[in-house]
C-alpha positions as CSV (number, residue, x, y, z in Angstrom):
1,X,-26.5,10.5,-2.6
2,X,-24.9,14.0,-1.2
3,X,-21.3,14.1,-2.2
4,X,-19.2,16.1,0.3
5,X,-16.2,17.5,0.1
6,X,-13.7,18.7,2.9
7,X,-11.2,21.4,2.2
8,X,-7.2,20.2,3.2
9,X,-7.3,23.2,6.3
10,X,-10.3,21.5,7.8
11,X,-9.0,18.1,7.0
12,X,-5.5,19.4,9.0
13,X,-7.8,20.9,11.9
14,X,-9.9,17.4,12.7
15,X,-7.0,15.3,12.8
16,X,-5.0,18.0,14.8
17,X,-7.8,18.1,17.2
18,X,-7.8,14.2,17.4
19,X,-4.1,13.7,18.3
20,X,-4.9,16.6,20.7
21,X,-7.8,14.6,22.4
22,X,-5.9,11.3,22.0
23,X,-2.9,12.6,24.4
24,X,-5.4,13.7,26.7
25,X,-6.9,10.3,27.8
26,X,-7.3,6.9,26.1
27,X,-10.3,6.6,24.0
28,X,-10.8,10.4,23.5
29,X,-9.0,10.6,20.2
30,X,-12.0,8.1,19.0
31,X,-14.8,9.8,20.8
32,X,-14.0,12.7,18.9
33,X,-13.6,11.4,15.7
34,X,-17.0,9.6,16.3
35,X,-18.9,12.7,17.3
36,X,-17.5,14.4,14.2
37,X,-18.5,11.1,11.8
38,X,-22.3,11.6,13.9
39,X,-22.3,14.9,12.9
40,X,-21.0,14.9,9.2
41,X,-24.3,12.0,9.0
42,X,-26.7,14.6,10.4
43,X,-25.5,16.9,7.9
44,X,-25.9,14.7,4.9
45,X,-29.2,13.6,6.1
46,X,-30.5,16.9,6.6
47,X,-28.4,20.0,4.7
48,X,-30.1,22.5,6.9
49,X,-29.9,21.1,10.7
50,X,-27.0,23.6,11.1
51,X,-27.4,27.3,12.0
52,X,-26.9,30.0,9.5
53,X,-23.8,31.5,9.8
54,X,-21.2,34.0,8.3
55,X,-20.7,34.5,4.6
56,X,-23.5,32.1,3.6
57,X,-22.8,29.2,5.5
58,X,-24.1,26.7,8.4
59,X,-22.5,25.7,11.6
60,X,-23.5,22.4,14.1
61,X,-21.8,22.1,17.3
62,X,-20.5,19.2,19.0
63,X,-22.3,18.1,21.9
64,X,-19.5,16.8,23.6
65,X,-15.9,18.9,22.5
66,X,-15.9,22.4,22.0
67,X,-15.9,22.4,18.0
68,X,-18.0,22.7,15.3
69,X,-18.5,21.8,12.0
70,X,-18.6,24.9,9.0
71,X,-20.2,24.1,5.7
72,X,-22.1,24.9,3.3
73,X,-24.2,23.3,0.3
74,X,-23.1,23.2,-3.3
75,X,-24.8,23.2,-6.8
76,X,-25.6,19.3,-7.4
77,X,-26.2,18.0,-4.2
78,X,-23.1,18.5,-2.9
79,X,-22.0,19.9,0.8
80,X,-18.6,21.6,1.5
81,X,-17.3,21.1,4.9
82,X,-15.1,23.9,5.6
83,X,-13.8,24.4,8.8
84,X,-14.1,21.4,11.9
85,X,-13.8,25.0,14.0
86,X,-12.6,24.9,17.8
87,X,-15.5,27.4,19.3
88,X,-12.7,29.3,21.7
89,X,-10.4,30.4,18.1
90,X,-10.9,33.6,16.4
91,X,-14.4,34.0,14.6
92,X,-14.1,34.0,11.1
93,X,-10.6,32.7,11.0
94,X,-11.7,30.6,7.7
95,X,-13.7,33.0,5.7
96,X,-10.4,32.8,2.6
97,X,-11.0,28.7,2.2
98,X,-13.5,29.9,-0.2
């Protein structure tokens, strides 16, 4: 089984983005957290679904929000999810969580 881990900033950004969606119309708040759940489950599934990215990483995009998920795989079967990354911030924005 892959353990992951999620660092406290990207922790902060998915529920932010949540309460954000969950203002915005009833049932939204959910649909987001679901599509990130879908997408943290693809990752575990399959490490490299996501798209290289910057400083060693992988990105997957939400199909239906503009966000995506940052990680990247650890020693020991392990994944790091590092940013859940709204796609209109500035790039690169968390390259010091690691």
């Amino acid at each position: 089984m892959t353990a992951v881990y999620i660092v406290e900033e990207a922790e902060v950004e998915l529920l932010m983005a949540a309460e954000f969606y969950g203002r915005q119309a009833p049932g939204l708040r959910a649909a987001f957290i679901d599509e990130f759940e879908r997408m943290v489950g693809l990752i575990i599934e399959h490490p490299a679904i996501g798209t290289p990215y910057e400083a060693g990483t992988r990105r997957v995009l939400f199909d239906r929000f503009p966000y995506a998920v940052v990680y990247r795989e650890k020693p020991a079967a392990s994944l790091e999810l590092i940013a859940v990354m709204h796609l209109h911030r500035e790039p690169g924005y968390w390259r010091g969580r690691f």
